[in-house]
SEROMI-918620 format. One record per residue (C-alpha): x, y, z; residue number from 1. Coordinates in Angstrom, 1 decimal. Layout:
REM residues N
{{X Y Z} NUM}
...
This chain:
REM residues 279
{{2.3 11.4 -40.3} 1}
{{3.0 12.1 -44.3} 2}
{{2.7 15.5 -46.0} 3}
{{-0.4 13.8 -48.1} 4}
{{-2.4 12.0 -45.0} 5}
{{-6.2 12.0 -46.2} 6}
{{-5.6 13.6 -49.6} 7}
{{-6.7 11.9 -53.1} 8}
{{-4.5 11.8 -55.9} 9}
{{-5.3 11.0 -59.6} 10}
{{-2.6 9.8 -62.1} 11}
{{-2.8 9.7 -65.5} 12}
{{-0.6 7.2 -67.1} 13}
{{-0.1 5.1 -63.8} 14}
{{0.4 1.8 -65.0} 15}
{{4.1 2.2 -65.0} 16}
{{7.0 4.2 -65.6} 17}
{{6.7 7.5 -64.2} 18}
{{3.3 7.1 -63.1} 19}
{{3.6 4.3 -61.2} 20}
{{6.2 5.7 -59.2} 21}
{{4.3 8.6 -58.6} 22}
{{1.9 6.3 -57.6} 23}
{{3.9 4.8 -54.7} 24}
{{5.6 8.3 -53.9} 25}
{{2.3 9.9 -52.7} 26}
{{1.1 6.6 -51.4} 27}
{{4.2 6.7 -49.3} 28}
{{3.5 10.1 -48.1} 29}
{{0.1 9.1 -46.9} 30}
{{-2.4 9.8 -50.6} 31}
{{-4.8 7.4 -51.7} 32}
{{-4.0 6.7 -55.4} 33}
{{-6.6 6.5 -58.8} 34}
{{-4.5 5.5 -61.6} 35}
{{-5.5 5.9 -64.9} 36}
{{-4.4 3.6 -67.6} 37}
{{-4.7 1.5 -70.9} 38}
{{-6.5 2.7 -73.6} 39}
{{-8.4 0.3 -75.6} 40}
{{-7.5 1.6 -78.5} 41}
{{-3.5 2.7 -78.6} 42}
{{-1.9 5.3 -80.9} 43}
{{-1.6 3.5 -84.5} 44}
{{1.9 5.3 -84.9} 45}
{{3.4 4.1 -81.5} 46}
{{5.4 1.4 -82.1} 47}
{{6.5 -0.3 -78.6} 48}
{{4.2 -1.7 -76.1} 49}
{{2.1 0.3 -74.1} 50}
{{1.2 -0.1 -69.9} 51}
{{-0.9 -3.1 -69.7} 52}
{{-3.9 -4.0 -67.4} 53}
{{-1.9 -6.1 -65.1} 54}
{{0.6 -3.6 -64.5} 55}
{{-2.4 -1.1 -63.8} 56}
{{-3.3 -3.6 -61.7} 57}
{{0.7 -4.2 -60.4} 58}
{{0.3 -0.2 -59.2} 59}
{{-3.0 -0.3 -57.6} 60}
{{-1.7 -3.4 -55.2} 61}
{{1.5 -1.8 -54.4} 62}
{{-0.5 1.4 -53.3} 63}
{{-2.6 -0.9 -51.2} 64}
{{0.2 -2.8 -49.9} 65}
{{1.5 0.8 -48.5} 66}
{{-1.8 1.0 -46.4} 67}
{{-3.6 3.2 -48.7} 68}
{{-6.5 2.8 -50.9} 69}
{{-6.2 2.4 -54.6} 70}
{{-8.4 2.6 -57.5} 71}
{{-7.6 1.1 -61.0} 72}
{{-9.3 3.0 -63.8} 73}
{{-8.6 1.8 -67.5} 74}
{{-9.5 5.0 -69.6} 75}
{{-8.0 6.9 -72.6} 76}
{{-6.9 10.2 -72.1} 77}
{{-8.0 11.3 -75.8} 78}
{{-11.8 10.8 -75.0} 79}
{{-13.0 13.8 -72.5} 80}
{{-16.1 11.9 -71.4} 81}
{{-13.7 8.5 -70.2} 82}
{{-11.6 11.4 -68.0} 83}
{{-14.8 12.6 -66.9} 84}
{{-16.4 9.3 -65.3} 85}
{{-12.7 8.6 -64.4} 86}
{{-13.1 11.4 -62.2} 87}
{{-16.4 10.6 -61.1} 88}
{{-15.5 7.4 -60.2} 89}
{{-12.2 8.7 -57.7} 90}
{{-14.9 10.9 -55.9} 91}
{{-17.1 8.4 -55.4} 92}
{{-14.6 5.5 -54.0} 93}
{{-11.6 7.4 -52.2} 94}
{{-13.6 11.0 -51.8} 95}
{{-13.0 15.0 -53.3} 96}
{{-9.7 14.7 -55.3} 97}
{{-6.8 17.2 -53.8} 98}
{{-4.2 16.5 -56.2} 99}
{{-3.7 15.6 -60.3} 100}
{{-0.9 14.4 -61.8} 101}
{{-0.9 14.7 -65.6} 102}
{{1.3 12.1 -66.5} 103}
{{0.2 10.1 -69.5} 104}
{{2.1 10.3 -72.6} 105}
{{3.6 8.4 -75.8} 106}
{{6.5 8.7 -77.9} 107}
{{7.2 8.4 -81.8} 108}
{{10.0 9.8 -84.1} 109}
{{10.0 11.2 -87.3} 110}
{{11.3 14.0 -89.2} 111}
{{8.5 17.2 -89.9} 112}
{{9.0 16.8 -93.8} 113}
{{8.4 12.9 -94.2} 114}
{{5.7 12.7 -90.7} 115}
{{2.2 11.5 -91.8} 116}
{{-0.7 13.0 -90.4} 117}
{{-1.6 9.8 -87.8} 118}
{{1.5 10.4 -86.5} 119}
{{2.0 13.8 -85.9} 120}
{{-1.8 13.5 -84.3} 121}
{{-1.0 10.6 -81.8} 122}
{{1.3 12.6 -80.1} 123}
{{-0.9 15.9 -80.3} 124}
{{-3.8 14.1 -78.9} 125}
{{-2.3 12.0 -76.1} 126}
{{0.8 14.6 -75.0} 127}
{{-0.9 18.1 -75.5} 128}
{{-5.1 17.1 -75.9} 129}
{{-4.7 14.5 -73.3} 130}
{{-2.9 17.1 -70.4} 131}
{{-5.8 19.2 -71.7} 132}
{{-8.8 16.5 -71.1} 133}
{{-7.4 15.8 -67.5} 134}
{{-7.3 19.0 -66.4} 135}
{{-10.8 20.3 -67.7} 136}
{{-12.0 17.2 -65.8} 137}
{{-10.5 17.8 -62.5} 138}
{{-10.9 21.4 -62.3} 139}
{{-14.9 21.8 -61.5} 140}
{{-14.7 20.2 -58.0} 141}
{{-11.6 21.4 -57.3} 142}
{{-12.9 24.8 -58.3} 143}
{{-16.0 24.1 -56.0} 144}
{{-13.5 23.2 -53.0} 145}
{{-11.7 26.2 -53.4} 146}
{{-8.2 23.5 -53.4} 147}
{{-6.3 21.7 -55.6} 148}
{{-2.8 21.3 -57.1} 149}
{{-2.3 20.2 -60.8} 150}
{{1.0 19.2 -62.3} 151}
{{1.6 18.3 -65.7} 152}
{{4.4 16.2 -67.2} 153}
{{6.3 18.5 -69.7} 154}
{{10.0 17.7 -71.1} 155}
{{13.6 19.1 -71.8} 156}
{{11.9 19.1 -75.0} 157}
{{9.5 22.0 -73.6} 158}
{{12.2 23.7 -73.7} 159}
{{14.3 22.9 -77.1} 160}
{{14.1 21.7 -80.8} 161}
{{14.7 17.9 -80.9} 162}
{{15.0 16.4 -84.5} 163}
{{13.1 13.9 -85.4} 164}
{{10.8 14.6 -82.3} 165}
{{9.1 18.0 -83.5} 166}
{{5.7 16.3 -82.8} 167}
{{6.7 15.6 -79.4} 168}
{{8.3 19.0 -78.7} 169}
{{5.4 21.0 -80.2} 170}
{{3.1 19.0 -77.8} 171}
{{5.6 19.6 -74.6} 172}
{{5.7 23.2 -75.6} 173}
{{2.1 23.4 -75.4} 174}
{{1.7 21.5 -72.1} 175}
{{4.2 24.8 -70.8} 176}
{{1.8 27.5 -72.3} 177}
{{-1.5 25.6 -71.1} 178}
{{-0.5 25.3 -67.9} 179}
{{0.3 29.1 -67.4} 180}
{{-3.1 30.0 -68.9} 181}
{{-4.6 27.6 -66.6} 182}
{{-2.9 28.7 -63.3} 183}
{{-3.7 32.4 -64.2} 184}
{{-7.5 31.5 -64.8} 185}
{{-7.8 29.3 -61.5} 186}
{{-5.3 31.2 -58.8} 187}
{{-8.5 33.0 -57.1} 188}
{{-9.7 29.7 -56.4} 189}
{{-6.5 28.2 -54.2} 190}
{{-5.8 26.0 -56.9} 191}
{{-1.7 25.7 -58.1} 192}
{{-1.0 24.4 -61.9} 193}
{{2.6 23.9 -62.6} 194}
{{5.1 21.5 -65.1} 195}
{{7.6 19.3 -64.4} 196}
{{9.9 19.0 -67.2} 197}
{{12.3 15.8 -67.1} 198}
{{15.2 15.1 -68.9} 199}
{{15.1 11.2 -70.5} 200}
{{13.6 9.0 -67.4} 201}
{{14.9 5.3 -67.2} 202}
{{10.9 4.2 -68.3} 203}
{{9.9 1.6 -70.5} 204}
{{8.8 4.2 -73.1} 205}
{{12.3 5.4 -73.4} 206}
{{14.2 2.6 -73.1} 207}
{{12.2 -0.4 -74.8} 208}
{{13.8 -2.3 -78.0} 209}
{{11.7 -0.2 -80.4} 210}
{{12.4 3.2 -79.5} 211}
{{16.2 2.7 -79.1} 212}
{{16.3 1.1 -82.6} 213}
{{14.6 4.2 -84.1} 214}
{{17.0 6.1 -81.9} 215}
{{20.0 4.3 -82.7} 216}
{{19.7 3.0 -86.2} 217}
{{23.0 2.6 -86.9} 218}
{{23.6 0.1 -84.2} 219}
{{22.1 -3.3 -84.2} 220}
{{20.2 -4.4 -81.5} 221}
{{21.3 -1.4 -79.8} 222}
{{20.9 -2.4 -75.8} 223}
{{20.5 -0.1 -72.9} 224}
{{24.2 0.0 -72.6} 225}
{{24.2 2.0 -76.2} 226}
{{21.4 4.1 -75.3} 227}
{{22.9 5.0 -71.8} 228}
{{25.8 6.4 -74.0} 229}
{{24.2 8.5 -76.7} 230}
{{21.6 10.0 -74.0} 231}
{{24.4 10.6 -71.3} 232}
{{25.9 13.4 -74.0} 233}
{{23.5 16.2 -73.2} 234}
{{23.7 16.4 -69.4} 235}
{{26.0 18.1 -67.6} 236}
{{25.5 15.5 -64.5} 237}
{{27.1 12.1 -66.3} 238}
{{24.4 10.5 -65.9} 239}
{{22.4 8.7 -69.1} 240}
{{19.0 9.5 -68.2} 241}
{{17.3 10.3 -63.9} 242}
{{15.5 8.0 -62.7} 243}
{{11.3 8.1 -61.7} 244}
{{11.7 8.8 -58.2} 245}
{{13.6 12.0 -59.4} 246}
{{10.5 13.2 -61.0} 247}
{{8.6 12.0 -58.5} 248}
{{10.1 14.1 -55.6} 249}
{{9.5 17.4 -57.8} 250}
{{5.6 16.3 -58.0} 251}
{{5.5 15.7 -54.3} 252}
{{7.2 19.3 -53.8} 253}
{{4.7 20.9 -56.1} 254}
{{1.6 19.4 -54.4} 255}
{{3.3 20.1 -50.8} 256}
{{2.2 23.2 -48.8} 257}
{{5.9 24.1 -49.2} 258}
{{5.0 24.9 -52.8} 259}
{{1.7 26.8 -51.8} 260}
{{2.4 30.0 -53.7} 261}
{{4.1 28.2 -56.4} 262}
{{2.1 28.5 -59.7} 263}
{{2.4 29.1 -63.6} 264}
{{5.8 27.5 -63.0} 265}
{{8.3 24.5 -64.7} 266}
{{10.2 22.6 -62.4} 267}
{{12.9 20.9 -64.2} 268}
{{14.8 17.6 -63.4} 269}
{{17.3 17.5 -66.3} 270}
{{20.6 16.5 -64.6} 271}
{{21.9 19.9 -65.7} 272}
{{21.1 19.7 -69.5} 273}
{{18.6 23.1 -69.6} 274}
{{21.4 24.9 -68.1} 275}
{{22.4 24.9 -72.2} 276}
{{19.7 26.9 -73.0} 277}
{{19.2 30.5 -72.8} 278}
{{17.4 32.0 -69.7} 279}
């Protein structure tokens, strides 16, 4: 028996990284997965590859080859009437959705002064406007259940200033103050809204050629053994960066009757790195 035995989960950015172990976590635990993925049309400022159709597809077999149902939905968190029929679409093939995973996001860097308007809106609209969509969409049947728990992927940057990511931050920071307007407006329903906030996760969107040469422009070629040295510096456990399943286990907690009367809340996973900041 698995803490998530005939529950639904939706995942926003499933096709990989974090979302795909998400994906296999709650699968594990008994969940039958909807992963969301792929937009047609990707952020014009994000410069490395985004999660691809076959991975969403790569995601959807490993759920099924756990013994639980997937669905595969290619949808853009940026248009509220794709999150909508995504919805629609979960009810209809795996049944009322218990759980939503806010996952989806991209990545750019730039400083405030020189950042360009397309820029500074592909992060808004898919990190902040995206979290947003999802959770409007969701909400109506689990408001009508009375049930549901909703957990959006925040950031260490929730929580600081990052140069050169102010876009990114300001859109984290956001996630942290929707979610605690949310969970105030929906407690008298039985439905929990909380944030995870991660420090750097070993993902594709961190670690692919693109990013780290924007991150590491002083280096050539700069390879994961270069990144894993410049991102190790900020946490307190020597580690470079945690790994999916780390952020996976707080989702499961959060969506786990052990976390029944948790709400409004940010669960961090930052290998020691917020304990820097101020309470």
């Amino acid at each position: 028996m698995g803490r998530f035995d005939g529950k639904v989960v939706l995942i926003t950015g499933g096709a990989r990284g974090q979302g795909r172990s998400h994906a296999l976590r709650f699968a594990a635990e008994g969940a039958d997965v909807a992963v969301l993925d792929v937009p047609a049309r990707p952020p014009a400022s994000v410069v490395y590859p985004l999660g691809s159709a076959e991975e969403l597809a790569e995601t959807a077999k490993a759920v099924e080859e756990l013994g639980r149902r997937a669905v595969a939905i290619t949808a853009d968190v940026r248009d509220p009437a794709q999150l909508t029929d995504a919805v629609a679409r979960t009810v209809d093939e795996l049944g009322p959705l218990d759980f939503c995973l806010a996952n989806a996001a991209v990545l750019s860097r730039g400083l405030i002064a020189e950042m360009d308007d397309q820029t500074w809106r592909d992060v808004i609209d898919v990190n902040l406007t995206g979290v947003f969509n999802t959770i409007r969409a969701v909400l109506p049947g689990m408001i009508e259940q009375r049930h549901g728990r909703i957990v959006a992927t925040a950031s260490l940057a929730a929580r600081s200033g990052f140069p050169y990511l102010g876009h990114y931050a300001a859109a984290k920071w956001g996630v942290i103050g929707l979610v605690k307007t949310v969970a105030l407006e929906v407690a008298q329903y039985g439905i929990t809204v909380n944030a995870v906030l991660p420090t750097s996760v070993d993902t594709p969107m961190i670690t692919s050629p693109e990013i780290l040469r924007s991150m590491l422009p002083d280096v050539e070629n700069p390879t994961r053994e270069d990144a894993a040295r410049a991102f190790g510096s900020s946490n307190a456990i020597p580690v470079p960066w945690v790994e999916p399943a780390d952020v996976s286990g707080a989702m499961a907690y959060l969506c786990s009757d052990d976390a029944r009367y948790v709400t409004g809340e940010c669960l961090t996973v930052t290998a020691g790195a917020i304990a820097r900041n101020s309470a």
